[in-house]
SEKEKOL-694061 format. One line per field, with one value per residue: residue in three letters; x, y, z of N, C-alpha, C, O in turn. Coordinates in Angstrom, 1 decimal, padded with zeros to 4 digits. Example, Ala and Ser with C-alpha at 12.3 -4.5 7.8 and 13.67 -1.06 7.14 Angstrom:
! SEKEKOL-694061
residuo: [ALA_SER]
neast: [013.2_012.8]
nnorth: [-005.7_-002.2]
nup: [007.8_007.1]
caeast: [012.3_013.7]
canorth: [-004.5_-001.1]
caup: [007.8_007.1]
ceast: [013.2_012.9]
cnorth: [-003.3_000.0]
cup: [007.8_007.9]
oeast: [014.2_013.4]
onorth: [-003.3_001.1]
oup: [008.5_008.0]
***
This chain:
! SEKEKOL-694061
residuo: [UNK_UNK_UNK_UNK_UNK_UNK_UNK_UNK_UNK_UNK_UNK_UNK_UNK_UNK_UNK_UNK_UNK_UNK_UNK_UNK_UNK_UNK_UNK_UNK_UNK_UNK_UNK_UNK_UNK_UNK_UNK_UNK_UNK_UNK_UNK_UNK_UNK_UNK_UNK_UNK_UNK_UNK_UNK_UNK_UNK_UNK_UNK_UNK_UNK_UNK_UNK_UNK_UNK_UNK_UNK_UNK_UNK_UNK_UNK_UNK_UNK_UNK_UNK_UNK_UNK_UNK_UNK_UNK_UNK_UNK_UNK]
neast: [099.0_098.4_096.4_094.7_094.0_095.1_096.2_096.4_097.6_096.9_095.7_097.9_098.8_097.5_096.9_099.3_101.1_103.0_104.7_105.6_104.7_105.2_107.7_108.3_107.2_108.9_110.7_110.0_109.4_112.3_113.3_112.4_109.3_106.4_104.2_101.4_099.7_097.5_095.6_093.3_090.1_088.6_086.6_087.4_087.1_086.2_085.0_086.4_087.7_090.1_092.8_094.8_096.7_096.3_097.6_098.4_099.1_100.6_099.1_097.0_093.7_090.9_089.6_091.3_092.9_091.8_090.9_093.8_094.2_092.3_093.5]
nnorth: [109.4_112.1_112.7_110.7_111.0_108.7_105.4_101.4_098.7_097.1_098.9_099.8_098.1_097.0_099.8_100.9_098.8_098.6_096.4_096.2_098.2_098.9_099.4_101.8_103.3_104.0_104.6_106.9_108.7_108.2_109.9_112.8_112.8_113.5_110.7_109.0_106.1_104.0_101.2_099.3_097.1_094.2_092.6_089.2_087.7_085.2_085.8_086.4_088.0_090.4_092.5_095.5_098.2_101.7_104.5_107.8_111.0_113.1_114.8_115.8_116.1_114.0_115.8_118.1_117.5_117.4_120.1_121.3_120.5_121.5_124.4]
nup: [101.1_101.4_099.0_100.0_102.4_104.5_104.9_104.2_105.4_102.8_100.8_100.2_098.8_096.7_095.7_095.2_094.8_096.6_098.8_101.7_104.0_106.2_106.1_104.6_105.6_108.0_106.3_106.0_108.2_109.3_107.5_108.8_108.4_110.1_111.3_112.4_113.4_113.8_115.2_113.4_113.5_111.6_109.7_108.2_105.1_106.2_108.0_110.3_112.7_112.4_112.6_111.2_110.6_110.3_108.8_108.7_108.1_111.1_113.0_111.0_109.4_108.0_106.3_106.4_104.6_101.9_101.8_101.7_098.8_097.5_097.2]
caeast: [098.4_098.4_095.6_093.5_093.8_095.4_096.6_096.4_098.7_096.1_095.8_099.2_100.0_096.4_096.7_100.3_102.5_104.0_104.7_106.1_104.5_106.1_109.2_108.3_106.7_109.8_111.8_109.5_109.6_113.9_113.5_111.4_108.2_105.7_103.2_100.9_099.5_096.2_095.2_092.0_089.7_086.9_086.2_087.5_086.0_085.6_084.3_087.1_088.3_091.5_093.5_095.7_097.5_096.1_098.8_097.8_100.1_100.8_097.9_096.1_092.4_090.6_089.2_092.8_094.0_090.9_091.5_095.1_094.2_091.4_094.1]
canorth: [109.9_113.5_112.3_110.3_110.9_107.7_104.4_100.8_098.1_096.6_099.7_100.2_096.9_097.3_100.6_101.4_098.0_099.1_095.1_096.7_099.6_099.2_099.7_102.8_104.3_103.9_105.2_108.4_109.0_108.5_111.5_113.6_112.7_113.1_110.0_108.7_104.9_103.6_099.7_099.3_095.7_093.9_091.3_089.0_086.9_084.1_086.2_086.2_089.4_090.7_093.6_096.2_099.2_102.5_105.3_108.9_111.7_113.4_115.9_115.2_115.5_113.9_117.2_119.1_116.9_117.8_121.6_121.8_120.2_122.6_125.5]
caup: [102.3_101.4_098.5_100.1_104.0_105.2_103.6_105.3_104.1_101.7_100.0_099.3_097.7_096.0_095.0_094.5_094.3_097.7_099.6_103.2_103.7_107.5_106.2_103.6_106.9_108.7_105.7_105.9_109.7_109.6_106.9_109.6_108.3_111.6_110.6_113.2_113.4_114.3_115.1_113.6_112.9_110.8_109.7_106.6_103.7_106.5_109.6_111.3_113.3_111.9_112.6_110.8_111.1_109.1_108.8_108.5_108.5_111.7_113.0_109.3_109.1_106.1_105.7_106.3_103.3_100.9_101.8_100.9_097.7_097.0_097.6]
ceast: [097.9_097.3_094.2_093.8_094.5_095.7_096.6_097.3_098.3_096.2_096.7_099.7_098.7_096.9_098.2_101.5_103.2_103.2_104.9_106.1_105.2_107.3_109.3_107.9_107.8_110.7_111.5_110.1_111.4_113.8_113.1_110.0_107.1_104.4_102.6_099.9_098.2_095.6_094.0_091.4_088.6_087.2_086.8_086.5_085.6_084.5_085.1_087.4_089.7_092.0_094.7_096.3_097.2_097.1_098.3_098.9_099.9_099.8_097.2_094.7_092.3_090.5_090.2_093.2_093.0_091.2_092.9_095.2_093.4_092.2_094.9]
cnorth: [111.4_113.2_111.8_110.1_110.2_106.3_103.0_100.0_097.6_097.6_099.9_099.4_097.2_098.5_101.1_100.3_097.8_097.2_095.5_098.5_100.0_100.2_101.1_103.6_104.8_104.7_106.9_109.1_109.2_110.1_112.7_113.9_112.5_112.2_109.4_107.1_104.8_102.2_100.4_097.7_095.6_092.7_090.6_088.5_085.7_084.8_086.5_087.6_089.7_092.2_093.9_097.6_100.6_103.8_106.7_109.7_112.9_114.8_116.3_115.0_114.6_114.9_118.3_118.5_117.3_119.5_121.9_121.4_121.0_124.4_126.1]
cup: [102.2_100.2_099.2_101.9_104.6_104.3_104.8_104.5_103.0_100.9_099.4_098.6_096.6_094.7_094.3_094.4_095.0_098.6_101.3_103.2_104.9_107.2_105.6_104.6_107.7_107.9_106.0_107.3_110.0_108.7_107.6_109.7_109.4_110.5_111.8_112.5_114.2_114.0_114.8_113.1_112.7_110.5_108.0_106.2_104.8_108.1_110.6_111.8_112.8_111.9_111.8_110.9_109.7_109.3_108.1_108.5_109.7_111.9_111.6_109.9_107.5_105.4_105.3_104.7_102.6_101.0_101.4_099.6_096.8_096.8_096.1]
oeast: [097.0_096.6_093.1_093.9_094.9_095.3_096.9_097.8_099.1_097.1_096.7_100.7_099.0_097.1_098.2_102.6_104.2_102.0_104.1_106.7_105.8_107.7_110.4_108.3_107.8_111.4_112.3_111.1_111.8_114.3_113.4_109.5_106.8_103.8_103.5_099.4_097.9_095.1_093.5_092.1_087.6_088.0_086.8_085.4_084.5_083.6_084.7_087.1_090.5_091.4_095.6_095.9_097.6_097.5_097.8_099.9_099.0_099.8_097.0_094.4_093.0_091.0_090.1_093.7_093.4_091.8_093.1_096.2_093.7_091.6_095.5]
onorth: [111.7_114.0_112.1_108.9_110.7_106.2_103.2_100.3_097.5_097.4_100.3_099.5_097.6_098.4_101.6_100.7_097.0_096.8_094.9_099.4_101.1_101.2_101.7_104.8_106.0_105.5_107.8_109.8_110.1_111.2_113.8_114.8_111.4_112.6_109.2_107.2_105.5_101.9_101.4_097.0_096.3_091.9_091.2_088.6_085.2_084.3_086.8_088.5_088.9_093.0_093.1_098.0_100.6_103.8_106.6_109.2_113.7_115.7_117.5_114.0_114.5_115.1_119.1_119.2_118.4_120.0_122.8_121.9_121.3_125.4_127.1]
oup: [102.9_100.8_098.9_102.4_105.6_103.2_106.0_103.4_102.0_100.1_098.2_097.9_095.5_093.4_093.2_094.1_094.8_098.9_102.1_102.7_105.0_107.7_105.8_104.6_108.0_108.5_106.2_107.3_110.7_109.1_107.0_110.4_109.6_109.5_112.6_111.4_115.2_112.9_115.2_112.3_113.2_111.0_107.0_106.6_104.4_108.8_111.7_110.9_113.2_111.2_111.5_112.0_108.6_110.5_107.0_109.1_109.4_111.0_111.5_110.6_106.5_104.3_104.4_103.8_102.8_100.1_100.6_099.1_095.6_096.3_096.2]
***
């Protein structure tokens, strides 16, 4: 999240291996991680409408996270 702005659960099994990202979200937030949650939906391979859950960290722009990397 702190890389690339935000993570959905596709991406995390995709990009990093991670199966329950719920639960990795959950582990962060018990540590005092402020992370904030956002339904968002599209469409799959058949058309269908499908919703999921994108996870950002807590008052995080995209742009905030590219600036503190630039720093």
């Amino acid at each position: 999240m702190q890389v690339f702005g935000s993570i959905s659960t596709r991406e995390a099994f995709n990009d990093l291996g991670v199966t329950r990202l719920a639960s990795r979200i959950h582990d962060l937030k018990e540590q005092g991680i402020a992370i904030s949650g956002k339904m968002e939906t599209t469409k799959n391979r058949y058309g269908e409408s499908v919703s999921y859950k994108r996870y950002r960290l807590a008052g995080k722009t995209l742009n905030d996270t590219f600036m503190c990397d630039k720093m």
